[in-house]
PQR file with spaces between the fields and no chain letter, atoms N, CA, C, O and H, PARSE charges and radii, in Angstrom:
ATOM       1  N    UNK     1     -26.999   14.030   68.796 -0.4000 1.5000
ATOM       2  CA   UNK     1     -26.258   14.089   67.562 -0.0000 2.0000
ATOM       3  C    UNK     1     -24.779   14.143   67.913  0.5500 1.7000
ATOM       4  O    UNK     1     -24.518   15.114   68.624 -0.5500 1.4000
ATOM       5  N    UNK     2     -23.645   13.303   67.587 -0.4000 1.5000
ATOM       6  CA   UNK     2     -22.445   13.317   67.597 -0.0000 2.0000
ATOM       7  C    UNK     2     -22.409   12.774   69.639  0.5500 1.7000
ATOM       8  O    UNK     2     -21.544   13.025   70.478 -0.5500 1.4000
ATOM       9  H    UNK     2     -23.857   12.514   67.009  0.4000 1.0000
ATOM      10  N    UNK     3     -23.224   12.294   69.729 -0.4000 1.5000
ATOM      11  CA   UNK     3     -22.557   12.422   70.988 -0.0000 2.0000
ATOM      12  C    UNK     3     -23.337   13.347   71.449  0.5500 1.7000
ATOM      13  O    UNK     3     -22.545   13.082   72.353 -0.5500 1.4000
ATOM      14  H    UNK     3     -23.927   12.089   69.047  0.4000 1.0000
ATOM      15  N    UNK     4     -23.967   14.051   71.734 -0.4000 1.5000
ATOM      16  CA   UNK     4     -24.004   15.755   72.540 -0.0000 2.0000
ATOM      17  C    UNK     4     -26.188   15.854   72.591  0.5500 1.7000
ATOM      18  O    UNK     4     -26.905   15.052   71.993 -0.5500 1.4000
ATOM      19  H    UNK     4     -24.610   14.266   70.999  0.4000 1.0000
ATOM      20  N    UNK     5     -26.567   16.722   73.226 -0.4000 1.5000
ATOM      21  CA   UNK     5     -27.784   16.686   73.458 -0.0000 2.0000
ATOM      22  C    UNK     5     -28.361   18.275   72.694  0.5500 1.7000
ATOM      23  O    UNK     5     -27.874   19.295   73.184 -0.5500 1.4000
ATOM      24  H    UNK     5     -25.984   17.374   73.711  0.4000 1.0000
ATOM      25  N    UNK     6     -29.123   18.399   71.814 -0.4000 1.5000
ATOM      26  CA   UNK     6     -29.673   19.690   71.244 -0.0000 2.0000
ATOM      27  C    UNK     6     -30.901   20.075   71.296  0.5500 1.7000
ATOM      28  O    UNK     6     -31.499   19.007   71.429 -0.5500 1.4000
ATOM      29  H    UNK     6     -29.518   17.571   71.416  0.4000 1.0000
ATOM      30  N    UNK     7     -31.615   20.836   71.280 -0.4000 1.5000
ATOM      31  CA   UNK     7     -32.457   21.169   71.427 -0.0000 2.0000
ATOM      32  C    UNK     7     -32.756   22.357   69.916  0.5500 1.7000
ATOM      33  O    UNK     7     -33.704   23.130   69.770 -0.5500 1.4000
ATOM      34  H    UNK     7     -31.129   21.703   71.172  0.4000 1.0000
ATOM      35  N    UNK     8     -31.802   22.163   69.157 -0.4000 1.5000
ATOM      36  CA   UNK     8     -32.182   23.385   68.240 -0.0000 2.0000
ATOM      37  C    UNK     8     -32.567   22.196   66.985  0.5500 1.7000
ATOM      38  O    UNK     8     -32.266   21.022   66.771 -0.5500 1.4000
ATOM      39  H    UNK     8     -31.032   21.536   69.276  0.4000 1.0000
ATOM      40  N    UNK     9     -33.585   23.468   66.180 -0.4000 1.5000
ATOM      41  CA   UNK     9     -34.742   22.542   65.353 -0.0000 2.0000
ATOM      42  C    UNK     9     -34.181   21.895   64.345  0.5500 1.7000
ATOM      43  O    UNK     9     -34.367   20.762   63.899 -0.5500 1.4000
ATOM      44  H    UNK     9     -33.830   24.421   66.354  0.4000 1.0000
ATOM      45  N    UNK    10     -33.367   22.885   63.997 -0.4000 1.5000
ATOM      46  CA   UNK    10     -32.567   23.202   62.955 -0.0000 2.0000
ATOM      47  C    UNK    10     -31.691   21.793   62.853  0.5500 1.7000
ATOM      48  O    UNK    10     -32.088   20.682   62.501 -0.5500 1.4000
ATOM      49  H    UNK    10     -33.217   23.805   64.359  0.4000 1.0000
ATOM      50  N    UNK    11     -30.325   22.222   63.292 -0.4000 1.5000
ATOM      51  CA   UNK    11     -29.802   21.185   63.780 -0.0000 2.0000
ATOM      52  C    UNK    11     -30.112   19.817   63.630  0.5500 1.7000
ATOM      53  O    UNK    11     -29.405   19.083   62.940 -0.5500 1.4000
ATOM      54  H    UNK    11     -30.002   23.124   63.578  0.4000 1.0000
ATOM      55  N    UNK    12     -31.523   19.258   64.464 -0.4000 1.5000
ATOM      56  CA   UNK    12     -31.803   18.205   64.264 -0.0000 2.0000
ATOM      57  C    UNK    12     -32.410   17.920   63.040  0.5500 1.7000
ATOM      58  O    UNK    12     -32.305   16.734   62.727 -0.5500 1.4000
ATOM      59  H    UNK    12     -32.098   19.854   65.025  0.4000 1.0000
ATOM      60  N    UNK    13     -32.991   18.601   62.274 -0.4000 1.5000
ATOM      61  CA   UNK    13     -33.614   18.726   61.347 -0.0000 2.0000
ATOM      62  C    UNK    13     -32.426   18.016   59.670  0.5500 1.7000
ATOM      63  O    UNK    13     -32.609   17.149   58.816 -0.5500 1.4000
ATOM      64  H    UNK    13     -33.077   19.564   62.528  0.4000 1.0000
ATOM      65  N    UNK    14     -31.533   18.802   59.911 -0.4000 1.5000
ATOM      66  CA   UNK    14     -30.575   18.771   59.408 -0.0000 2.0000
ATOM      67  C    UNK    14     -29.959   17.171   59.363  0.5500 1.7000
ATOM      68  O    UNK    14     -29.441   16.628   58.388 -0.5500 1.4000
ATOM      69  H    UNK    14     -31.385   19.507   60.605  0.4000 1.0000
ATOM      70  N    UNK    15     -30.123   16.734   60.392 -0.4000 1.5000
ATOM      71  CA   UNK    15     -28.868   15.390   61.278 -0.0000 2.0000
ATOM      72  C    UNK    15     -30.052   14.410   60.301  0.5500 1.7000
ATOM      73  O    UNK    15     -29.682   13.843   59.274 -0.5500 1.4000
ATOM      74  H    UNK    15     -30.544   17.175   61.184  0.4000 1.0000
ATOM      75  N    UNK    16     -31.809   14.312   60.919 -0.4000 1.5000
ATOM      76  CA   UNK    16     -32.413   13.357   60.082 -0.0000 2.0000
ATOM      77  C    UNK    16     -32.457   13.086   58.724  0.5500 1.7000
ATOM      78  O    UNK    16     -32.659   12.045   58.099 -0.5500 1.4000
ATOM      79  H    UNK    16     -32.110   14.773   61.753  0.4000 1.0000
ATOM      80  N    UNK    17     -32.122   14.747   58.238 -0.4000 1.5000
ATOM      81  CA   UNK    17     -32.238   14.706   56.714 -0.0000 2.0000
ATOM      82  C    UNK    17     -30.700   14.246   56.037  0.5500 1.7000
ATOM      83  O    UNK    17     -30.599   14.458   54.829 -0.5500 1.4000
ATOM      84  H    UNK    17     -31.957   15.593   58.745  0.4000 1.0000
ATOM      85  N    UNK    18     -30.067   13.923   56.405 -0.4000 1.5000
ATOM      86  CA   UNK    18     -28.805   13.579   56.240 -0.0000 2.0000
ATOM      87  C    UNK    18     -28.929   11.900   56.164  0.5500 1.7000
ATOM      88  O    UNK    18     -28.833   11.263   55.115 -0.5500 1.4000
ATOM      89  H    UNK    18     -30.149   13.752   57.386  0.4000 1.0000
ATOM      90  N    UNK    19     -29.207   11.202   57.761 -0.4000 1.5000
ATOM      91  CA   UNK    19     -29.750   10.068   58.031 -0.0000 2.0000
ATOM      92  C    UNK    19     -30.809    9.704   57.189  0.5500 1.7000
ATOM      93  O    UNK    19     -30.831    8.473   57.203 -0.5500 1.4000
ATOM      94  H    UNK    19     -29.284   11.719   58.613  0.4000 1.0000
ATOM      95  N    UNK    20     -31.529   10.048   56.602 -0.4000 1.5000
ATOM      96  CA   UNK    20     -32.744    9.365   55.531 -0.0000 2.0000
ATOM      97  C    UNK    20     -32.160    9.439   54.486  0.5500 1.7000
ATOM      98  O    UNK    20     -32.351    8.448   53.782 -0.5500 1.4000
ATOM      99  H    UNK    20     -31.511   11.047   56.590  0.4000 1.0000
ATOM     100  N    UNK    21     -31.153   10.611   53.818 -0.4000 1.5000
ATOM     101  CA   UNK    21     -31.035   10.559   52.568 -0.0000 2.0000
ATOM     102  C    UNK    21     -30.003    9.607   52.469  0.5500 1.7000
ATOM     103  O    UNK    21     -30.121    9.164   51.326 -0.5500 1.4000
ATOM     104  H    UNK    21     -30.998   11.416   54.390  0.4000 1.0000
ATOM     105  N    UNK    22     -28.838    8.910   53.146 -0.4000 1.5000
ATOM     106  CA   UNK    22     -27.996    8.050   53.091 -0.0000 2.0000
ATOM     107  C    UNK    22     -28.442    6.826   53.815  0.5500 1.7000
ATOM     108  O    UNK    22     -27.681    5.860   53.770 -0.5500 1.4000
ATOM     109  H    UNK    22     -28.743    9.270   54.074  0.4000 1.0000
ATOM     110  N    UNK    23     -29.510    6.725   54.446 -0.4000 1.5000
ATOM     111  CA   UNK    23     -29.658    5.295   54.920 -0.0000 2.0000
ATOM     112  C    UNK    23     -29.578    4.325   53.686  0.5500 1.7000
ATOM     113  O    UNK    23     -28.580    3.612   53.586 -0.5500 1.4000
ATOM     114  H    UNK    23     -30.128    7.510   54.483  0.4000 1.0000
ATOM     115  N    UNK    24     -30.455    4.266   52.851 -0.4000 1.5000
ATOM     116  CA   UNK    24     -31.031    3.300   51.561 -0.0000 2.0000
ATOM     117  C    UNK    24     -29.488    2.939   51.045  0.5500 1.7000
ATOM     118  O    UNK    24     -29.269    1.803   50.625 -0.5500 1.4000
ATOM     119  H    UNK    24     -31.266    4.845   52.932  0.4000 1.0000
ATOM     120  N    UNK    25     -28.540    3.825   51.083 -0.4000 1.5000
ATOM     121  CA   UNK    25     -27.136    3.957   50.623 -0.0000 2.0000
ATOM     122  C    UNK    25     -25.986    2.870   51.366  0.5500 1.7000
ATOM     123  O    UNK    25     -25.299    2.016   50.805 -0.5500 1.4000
ATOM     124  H    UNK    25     -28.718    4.748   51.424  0.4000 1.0000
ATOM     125  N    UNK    26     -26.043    3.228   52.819 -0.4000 1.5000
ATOM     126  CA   UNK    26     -25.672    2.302   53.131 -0.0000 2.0000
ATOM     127  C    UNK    26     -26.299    0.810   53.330  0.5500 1.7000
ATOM     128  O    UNK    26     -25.915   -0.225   52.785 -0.5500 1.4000
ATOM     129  H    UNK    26     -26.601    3.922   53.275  0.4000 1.0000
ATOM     130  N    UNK    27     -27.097    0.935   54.025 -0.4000 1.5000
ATOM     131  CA   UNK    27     -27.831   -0.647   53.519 -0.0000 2.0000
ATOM     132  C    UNK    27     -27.178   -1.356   52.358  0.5500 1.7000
ATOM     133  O    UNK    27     -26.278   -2.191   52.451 -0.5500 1.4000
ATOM     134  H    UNK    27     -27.409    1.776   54.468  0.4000 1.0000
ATOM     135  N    UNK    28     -27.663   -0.981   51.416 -0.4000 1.5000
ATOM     136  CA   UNK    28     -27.336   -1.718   49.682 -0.0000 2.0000
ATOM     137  C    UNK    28     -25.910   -1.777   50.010  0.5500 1.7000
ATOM     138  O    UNK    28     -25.475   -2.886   49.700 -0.5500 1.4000
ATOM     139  H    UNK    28     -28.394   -0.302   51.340  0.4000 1.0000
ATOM     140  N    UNK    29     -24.914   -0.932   50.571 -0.4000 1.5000
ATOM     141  CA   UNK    29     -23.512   -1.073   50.462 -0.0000 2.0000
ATOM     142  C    UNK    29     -23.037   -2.369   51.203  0.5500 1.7000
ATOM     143  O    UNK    29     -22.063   -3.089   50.981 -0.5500 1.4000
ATOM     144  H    UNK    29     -25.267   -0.031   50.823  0.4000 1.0000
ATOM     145  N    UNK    30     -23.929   -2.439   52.061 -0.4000 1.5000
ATOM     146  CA   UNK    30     -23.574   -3.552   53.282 -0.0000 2.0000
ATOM     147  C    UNK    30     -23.936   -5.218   52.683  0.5500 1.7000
ATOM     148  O    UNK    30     -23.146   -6.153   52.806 -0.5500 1.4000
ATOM     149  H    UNK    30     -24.720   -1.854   52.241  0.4000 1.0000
ATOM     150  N    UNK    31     -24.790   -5.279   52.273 -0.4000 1.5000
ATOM     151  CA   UNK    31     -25.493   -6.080   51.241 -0.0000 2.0000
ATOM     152  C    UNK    31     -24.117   -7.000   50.328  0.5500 1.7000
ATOM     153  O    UNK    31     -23.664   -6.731   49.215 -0.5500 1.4000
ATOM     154  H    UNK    31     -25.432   -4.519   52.173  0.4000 1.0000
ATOM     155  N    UNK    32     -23.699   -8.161   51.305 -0.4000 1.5000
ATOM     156  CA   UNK    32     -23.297   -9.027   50.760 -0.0000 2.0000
ATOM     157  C    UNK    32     -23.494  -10.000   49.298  0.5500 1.7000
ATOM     158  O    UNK    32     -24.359  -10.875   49.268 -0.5500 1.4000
ATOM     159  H    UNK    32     -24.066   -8.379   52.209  0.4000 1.0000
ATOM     160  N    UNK    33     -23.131   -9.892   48.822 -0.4000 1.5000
ATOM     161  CA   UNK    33     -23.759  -10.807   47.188 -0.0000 2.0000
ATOM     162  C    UNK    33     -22.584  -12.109   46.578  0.5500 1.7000
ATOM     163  O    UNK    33     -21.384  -11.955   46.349 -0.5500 1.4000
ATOM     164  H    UNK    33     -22.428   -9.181   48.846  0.4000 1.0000
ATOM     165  N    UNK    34     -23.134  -12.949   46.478 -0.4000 1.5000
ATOM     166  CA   UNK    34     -22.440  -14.196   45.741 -0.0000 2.0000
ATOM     167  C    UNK    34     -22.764  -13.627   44.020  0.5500 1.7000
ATOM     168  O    UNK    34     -23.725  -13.492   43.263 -0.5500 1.4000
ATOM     169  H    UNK    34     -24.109  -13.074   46.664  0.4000 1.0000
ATOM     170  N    UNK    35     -21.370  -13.434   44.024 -0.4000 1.5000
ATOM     171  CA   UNK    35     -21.431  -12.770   42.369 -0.0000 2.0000
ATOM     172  C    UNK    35     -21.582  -14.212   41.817  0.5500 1.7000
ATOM     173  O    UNK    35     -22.685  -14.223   41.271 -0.5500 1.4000
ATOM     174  H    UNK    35     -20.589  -13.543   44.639  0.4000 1.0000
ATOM     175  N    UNK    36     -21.005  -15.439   41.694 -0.4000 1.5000
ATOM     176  CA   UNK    36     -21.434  -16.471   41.224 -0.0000 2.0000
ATOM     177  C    UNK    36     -22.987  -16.832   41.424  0.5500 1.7000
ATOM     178  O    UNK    36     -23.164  -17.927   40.891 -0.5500 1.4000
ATOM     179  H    UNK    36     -20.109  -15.430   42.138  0.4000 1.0000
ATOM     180  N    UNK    37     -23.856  -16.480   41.828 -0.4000 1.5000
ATOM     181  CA   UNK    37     -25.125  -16.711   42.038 -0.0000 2.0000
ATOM     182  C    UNK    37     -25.558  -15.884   40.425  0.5500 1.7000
ATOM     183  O    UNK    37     -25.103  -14.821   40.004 -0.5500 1.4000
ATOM     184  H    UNK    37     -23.712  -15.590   42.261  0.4000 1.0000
ATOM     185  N    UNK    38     -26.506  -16.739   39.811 -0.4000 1.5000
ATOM     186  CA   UNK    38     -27.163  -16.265   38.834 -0.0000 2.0000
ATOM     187  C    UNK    38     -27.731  -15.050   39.051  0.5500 1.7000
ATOM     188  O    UNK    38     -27.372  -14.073   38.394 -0.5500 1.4000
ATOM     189  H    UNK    38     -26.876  -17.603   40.153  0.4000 1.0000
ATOM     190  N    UNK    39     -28.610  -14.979   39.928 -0.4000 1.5000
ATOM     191  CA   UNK    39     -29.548  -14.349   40.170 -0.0000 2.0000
ATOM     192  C    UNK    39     -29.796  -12.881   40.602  0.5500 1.7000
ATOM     193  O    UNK    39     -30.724  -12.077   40.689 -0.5500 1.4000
ATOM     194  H    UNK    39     -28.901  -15.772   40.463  0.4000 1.0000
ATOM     195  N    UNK    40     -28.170  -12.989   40.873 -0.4000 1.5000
ATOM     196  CA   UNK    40     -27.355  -11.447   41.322 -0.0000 2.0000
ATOM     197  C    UNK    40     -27.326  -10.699   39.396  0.5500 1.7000
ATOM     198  O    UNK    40     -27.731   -9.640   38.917 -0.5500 1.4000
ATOM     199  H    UNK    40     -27.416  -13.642   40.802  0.4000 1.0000
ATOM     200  N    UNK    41     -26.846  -11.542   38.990 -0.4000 1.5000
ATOM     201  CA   UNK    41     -26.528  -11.084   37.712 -0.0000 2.0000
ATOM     202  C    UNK    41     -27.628  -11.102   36.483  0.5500 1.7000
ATOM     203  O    UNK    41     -27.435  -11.212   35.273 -0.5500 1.4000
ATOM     204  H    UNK    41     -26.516  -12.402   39.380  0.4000 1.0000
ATOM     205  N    UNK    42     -28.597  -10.985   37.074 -0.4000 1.5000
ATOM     206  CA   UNK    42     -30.211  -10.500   35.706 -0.0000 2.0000
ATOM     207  C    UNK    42     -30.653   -9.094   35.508  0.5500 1.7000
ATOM     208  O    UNK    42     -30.945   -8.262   36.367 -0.5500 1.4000
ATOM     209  H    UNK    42     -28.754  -10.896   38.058  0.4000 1.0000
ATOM     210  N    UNK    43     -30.650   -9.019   34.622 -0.4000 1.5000
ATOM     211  CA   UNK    43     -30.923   -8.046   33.827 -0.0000 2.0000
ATOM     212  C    UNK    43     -31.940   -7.684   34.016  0.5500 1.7000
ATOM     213  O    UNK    43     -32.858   -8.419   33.653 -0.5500 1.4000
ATOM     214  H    UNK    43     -30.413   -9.695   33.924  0.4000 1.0000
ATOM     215  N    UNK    44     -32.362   -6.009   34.863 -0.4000 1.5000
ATOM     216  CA   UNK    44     -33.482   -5.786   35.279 -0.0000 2.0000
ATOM     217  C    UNK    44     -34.647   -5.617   34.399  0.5500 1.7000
ATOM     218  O    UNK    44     -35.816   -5.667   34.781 -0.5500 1.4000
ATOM     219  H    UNK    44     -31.616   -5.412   35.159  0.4000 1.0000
ATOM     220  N    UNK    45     -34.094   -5.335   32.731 -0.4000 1.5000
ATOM     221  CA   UNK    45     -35.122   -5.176   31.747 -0.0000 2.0000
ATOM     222  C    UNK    45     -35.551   -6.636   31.207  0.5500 1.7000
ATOM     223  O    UNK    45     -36.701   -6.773   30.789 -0.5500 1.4000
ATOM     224  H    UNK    45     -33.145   -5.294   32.421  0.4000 1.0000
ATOM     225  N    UNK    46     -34.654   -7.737   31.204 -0.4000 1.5000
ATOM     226  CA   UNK    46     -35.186   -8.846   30.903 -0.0000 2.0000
ATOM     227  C    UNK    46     -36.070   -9.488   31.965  0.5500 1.7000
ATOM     228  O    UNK    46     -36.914  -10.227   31.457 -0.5500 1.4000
ATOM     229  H    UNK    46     -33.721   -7.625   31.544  0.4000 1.0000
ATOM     230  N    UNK    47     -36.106   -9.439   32.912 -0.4000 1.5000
ATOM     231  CA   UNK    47     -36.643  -10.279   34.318 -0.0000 2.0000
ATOM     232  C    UNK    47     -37.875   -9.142   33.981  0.5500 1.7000
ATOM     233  O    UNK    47     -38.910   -9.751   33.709 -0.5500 1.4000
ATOM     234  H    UNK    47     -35.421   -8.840   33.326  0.4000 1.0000
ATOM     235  N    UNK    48     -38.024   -7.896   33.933 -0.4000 1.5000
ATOM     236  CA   UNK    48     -39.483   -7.568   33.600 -0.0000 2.0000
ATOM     237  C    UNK    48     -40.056   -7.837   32.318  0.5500 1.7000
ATOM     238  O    UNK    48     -41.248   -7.643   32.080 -0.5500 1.4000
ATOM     239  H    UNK    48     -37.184   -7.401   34.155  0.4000 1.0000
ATOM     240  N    UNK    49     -39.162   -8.316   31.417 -0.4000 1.5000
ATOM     241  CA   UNK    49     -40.025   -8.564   30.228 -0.0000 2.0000
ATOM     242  C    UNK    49     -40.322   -9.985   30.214  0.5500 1.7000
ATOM     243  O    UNK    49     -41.082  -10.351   29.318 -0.5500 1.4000
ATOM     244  H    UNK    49     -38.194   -8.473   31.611  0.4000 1.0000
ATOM     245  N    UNK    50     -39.875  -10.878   31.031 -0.4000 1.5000
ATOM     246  CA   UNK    50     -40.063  -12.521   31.590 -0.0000 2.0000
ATOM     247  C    UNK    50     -41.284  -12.560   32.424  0.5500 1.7000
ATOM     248  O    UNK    50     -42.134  -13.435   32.261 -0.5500 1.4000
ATOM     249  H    UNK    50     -39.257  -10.581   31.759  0.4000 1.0000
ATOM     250  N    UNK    51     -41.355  -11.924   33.032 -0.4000 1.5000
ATOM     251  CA   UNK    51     -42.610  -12.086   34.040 -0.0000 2.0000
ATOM     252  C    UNK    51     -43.590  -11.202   33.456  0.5500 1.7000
ATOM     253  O    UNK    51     -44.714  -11.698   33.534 -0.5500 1.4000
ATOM     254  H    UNK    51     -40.665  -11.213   33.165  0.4000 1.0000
ATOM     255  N    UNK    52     -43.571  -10.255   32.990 -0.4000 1.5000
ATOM     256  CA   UNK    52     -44.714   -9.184   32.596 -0.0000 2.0000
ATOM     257  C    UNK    52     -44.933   -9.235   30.950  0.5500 1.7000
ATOM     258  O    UNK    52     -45.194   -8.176   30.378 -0.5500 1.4000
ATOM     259  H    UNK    52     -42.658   -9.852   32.927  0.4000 1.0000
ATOM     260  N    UNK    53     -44.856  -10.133   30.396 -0.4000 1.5000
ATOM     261  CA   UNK    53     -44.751  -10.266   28.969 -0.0000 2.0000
ATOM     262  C    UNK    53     -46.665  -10.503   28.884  0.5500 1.7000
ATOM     263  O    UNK    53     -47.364   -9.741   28.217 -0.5500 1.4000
ATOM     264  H    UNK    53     -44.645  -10.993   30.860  0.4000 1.0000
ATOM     265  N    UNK    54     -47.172  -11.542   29.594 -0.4000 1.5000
ATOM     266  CA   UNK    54     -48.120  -11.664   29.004 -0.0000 2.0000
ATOM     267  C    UNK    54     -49.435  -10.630   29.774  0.5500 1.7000
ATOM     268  O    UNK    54     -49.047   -9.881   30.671 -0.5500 1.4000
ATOM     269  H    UNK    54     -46.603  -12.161   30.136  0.4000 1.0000
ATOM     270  N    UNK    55     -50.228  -10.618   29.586 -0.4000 1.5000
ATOM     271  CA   UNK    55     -51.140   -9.627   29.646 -0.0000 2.0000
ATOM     272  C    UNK    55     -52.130  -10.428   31.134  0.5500 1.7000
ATOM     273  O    UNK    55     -52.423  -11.622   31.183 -0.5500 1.4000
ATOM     274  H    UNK    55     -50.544  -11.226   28.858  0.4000 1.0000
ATOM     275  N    UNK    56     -52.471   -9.411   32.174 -0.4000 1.5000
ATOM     276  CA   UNK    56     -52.881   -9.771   33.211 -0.0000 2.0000
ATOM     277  C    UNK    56     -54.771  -10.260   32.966  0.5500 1.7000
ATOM     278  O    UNK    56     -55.677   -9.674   32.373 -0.5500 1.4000
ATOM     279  H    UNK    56     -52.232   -8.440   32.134  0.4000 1.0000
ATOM     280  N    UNK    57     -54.738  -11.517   33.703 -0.4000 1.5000
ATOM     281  CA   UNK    57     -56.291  -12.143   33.556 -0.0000 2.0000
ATOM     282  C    UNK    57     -57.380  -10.643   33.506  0.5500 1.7000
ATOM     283  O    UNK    57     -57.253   -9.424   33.614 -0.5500 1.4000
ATOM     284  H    UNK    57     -54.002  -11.993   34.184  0.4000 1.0000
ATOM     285  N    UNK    58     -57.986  -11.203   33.377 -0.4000 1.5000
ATOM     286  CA   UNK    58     -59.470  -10.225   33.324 -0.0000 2.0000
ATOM     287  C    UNK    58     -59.885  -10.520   34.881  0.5500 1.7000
ATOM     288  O    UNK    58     -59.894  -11.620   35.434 -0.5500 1.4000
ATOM     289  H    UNK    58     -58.090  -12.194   33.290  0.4000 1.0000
ATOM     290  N    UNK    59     -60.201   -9.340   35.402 -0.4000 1.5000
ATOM     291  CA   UNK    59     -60.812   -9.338   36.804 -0.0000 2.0000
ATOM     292  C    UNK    59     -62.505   -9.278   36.841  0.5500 1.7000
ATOM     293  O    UNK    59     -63.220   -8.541   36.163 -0.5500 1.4000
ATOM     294  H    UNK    59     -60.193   -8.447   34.953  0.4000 1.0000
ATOM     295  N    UNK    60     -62.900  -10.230   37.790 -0.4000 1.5000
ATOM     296  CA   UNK    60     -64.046  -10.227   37.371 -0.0000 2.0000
ATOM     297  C    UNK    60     -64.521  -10.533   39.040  0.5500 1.7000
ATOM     298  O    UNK    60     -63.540  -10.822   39.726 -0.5500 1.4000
ATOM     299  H    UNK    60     -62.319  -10.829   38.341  0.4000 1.0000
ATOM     300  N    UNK    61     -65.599  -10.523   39.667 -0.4000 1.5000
ATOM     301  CA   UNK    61     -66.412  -10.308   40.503 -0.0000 2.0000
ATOM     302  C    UNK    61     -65.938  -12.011   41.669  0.5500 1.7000
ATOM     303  O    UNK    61     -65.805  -12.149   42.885 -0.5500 1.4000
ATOM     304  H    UNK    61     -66.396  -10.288   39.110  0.4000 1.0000
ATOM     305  N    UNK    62     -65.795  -13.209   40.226 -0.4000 1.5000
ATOM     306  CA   UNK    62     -65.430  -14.017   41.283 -0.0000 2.0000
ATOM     307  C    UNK    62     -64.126  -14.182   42.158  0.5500 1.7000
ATOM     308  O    UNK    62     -63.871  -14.904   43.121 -0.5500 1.4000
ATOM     309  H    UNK    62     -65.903  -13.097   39.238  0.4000 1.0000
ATOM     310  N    UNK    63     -63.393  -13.237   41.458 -0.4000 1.5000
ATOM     311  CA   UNK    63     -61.877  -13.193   42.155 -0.0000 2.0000
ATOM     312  C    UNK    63     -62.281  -12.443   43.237  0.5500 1.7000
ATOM     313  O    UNK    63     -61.721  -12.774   44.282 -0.5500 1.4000
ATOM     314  H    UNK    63     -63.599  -12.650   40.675  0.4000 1.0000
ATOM     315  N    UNK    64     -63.343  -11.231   43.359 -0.4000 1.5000
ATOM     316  CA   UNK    64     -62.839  -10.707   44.715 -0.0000 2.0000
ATOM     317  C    UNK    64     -63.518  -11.343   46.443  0.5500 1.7000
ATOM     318  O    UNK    64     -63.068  -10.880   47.492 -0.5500 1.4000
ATOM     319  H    UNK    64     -63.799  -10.962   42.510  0.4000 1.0000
């Protein structure tokens, strides 16, 4: 951690929980986007009501 070698639980404990809770954070930050690209710019409630509008087939024995 920082450079340096530990052995206390704590400590490390601390360093991962830090590292997991900001990874997802930076990622997405890093995450280049063409704002001119449509596709950047949809509306997360419309794109689920586009694809999930109609009602899923009936499952039946020959699908599996």
């Amino acid at each position: 951690m920082n450079n340096t070698i530990t052995n206390n639980p704590r400590e490390i404990a601390i360093t991962l929980n830090d590292y997991f809770l900001t990874v997802a954070d930076n990622v997405i930050a890093n995450i280049k986007r063409d704002n001119s690209d449509p596709r950047h710019n949809v509306n997360l409630s419309y794109y689920l009501f586009i694809n999930f509008n109609s009602p899923f087939p009936e499952l039946n024995g020959t699908m599996l």
